[in-house]
KEKE-3310 file (N, C-alpha, C; in steps of 0.2 Angstrom, whole numbers, plus 5000, padded with zeros to 4 digits):
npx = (4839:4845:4860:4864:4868:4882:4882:4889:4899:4913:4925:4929:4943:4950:4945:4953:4968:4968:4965:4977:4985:4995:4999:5007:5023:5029:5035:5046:5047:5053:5067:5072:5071:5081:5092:5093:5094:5106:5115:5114:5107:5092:5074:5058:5041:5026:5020:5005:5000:5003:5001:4998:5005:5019:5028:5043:5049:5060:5060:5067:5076:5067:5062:5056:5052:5043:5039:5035:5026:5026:5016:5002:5005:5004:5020:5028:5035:5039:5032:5023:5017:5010:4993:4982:4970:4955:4942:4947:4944:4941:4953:4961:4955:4957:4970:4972:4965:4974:4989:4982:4980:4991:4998:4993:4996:5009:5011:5004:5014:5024:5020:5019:5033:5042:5054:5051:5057:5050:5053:5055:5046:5053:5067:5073:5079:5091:5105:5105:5109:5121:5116:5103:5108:5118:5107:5100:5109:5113:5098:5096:5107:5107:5114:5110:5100:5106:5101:5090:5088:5079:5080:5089:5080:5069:5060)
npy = (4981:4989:4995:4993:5006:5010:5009:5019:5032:5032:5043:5060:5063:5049:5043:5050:5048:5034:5034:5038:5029:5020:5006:5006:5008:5013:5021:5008:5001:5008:5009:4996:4996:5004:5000:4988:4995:5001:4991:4985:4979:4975:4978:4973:4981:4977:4968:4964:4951:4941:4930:4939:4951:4956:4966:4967:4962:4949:4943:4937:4930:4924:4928:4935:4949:4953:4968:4968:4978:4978:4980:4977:4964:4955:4954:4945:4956:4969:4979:4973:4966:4974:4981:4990:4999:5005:4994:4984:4971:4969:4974:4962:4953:4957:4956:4942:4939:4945:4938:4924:4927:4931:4918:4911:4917:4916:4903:4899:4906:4898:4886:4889:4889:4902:4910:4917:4930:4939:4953:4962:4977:4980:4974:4985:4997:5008:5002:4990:4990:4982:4969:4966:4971:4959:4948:4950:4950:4936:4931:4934:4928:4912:4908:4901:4910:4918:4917:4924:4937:4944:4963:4968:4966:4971:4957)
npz = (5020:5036:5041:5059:5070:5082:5097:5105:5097:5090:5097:5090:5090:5093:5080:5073:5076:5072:5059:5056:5057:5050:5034:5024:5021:5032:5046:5054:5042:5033:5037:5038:5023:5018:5025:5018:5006:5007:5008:4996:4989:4980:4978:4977:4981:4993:4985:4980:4974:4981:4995:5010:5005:5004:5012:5009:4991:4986:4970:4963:4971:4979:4991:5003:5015:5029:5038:5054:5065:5083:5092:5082:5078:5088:5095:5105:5116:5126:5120:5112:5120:5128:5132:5126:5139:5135:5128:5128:5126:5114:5108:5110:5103:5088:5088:5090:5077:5069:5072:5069:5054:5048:5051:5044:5030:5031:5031:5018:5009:5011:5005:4992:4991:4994:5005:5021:5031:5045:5051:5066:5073:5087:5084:5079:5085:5086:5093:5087:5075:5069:5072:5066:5053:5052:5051:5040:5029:5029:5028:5014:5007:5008:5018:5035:5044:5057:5074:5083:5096:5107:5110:5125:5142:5135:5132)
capx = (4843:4848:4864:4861:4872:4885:4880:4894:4904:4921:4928:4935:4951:4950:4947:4961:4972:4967:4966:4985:4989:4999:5000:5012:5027:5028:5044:5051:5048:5059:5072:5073:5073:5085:5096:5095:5097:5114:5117:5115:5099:5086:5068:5051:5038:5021:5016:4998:4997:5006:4998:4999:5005:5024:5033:5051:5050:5065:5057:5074:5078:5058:5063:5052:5052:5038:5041:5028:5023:5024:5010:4998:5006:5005:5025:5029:5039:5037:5029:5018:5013:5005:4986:4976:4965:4949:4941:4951:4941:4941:4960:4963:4952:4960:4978:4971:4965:4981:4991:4980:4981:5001:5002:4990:4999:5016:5011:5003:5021:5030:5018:5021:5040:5043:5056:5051:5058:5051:5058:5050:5047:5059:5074:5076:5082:5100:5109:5107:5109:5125:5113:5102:5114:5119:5101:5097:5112:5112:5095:5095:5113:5105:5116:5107:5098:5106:5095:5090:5085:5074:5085:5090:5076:5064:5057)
capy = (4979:4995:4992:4996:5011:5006:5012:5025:5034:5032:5051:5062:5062:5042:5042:5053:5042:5026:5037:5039:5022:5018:4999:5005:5015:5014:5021:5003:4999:5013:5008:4991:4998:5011:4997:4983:4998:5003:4984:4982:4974:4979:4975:4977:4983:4977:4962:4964:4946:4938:4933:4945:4957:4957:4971:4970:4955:4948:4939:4931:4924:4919:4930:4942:4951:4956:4972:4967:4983:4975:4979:4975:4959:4951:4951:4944:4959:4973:4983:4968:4965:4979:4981:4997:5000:5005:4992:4977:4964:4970:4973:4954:4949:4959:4955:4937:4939:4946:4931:4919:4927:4932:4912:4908:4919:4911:4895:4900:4907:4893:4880:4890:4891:4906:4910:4923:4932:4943:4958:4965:4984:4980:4975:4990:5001:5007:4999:4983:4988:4978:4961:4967:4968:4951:4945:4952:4948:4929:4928:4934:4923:4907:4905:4899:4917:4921:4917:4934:4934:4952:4968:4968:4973:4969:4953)
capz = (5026:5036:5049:5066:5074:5087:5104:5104:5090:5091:5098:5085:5093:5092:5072:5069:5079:5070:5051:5055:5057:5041:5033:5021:5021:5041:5049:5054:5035:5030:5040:5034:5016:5016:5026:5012:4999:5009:5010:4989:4989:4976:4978:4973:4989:4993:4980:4980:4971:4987:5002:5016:5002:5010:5012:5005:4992:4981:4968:4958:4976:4981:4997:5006:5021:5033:5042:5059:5073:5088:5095:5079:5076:5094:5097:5113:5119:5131:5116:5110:5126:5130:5131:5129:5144:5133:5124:5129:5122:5104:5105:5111:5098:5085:5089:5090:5071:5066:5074:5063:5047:5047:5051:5037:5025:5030:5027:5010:5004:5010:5001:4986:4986:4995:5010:5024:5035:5048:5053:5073:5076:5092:5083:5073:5088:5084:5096:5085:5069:5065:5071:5058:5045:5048:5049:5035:5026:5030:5026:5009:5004:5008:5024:5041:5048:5063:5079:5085:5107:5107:5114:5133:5144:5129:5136)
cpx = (4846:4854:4860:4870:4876:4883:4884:4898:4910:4921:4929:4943:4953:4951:4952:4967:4975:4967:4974:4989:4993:5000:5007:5018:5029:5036:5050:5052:5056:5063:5075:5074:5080:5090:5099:5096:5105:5117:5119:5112:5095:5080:5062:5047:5030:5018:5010:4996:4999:5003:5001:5002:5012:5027:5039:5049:5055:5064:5062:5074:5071:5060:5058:5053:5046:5042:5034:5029:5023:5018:5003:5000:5006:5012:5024:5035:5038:5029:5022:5014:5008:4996:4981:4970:4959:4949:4947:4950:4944:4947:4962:4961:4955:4968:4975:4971:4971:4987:4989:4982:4988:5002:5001:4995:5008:5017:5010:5012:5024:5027:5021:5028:5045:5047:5056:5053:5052:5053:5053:5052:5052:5066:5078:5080:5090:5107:5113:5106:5113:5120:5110:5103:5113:5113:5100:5101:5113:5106:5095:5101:5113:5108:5109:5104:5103:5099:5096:5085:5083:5080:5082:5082:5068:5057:5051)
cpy = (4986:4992:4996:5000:5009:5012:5018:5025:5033:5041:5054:5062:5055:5040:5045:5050:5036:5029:5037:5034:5021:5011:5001:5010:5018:5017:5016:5000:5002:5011:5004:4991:5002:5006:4993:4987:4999:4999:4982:4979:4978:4976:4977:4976:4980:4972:4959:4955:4940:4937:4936:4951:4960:4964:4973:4961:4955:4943:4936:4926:4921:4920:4934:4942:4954:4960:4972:4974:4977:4973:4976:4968:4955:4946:4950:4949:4965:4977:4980:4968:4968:4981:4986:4995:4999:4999:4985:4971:4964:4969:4966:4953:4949:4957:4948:4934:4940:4941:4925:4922:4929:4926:4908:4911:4916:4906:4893:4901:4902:4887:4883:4889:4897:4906:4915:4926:4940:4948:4960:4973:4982:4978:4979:4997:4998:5003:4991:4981:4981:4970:4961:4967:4961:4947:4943:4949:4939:4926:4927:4930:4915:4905:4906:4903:4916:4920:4924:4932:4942:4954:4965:4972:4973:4961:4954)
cpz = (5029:5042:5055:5068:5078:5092:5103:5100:5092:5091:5092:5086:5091:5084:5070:5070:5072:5062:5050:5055:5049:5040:5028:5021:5028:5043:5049:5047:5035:5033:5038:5028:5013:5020:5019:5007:5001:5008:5002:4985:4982:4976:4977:4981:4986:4987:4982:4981:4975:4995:5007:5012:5006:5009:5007:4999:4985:4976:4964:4964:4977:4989:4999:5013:5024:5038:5047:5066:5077:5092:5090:5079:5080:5095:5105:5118:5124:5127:5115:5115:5131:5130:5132:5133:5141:5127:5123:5126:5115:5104:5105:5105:5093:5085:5087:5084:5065:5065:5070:5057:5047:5049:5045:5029:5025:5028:5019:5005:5005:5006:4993:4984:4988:5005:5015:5028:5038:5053:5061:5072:5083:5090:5078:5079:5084:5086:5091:5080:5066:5068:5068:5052:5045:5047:5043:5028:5024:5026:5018:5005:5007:5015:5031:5044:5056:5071:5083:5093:5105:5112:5122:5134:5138:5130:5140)
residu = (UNK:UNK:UNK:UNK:UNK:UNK:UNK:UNK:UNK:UNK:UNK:UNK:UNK:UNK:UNK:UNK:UNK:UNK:UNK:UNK:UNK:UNK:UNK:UNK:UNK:UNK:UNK:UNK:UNK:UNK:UNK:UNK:UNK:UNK:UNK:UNK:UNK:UNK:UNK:UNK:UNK:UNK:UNK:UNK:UNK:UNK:UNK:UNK:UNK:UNK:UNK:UNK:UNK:UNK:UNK:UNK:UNK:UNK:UNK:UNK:UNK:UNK:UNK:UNK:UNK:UNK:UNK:UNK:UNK:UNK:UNK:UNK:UNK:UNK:UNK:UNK:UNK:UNK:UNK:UNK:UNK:UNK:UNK:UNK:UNK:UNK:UNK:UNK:UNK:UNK:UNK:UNK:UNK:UNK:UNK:UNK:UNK:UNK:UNK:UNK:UNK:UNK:UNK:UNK:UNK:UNK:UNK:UNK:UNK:UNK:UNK:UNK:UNK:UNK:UNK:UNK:UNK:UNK:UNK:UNK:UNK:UNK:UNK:UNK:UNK:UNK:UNK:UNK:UNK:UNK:UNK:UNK:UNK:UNK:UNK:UNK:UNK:UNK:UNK:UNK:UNK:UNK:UNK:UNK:UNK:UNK:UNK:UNK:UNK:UNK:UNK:UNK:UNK:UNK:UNK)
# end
């Protein structure tokens, strides 16, 4: 069986792009790590043997956090929202697959036992850390999270 060639190569400009994406270890990560270590947290990263493979996960409590990009994960916010020009379809499509499997992997952890919170690339700008804290903080001491409305202007 030989594959068949796609009509056009992706640019070299374009692989270099898409080689630089990072899944792990992203900015907005970091941010949320180096918060919960300030905060007093300790956690193990990246639990292969969990579905969706969470981010931050606190396994005494049976916590974990997803750190979601807006734009990959199809948040509803300005960022999320957005839709490169070239190749519209795929990214719909893309974004679309994303959406299912991040609901599928939520449902999995919570069958097992497992409490999630997701963190948005939009709620890490500065202006809002301290409602991060408290997010964050409420989620992990059992209390009721915080309902969090996307930054001003974010919508």
């Amino acid at each position: 069986m030989t594959l068949k060639k796609p009509d056009s190569a992706p640019s070299p400009e374009r692989s270099r792009v898409m080689r630089a994406v990072r899944s792990v270890d992203t900015r907005p990560e970091m941010v949320v790590r180096r918060l919960l270590h300030a905060m007093g947290y300790r956690y193990r990263l990246h639990r292969r043997d969990l579905p969706g493979a969470p981010d931050i996960v606190f396994p005494g409590r049976r916590k974990l956090i997803f750190v979601h990009g807006c734009f990959w994960h199809g948040h509803d916010c300005a960022r999320g929202a957005r839709m490169p020009a070239a190749n519209a379809d795929y990214w719909r499509s893309k974004i679309a697959r994303n959406l299912v499997r991040d609901a599928d992997h939520l449902a999995a952890l919570r069958q097992a036992g497992w409490q999630a919170l997701v963190i948005w690339e939009c709620q890490l700008k500065v202006r809002d850390r301290p409602a991060l804290t408290a997010l964050l903080r409420a989620f992990l001491e059992d209390a009721a999270p915080p309902e969090t409305a996307p930054p001003a202007g974010e919508t």
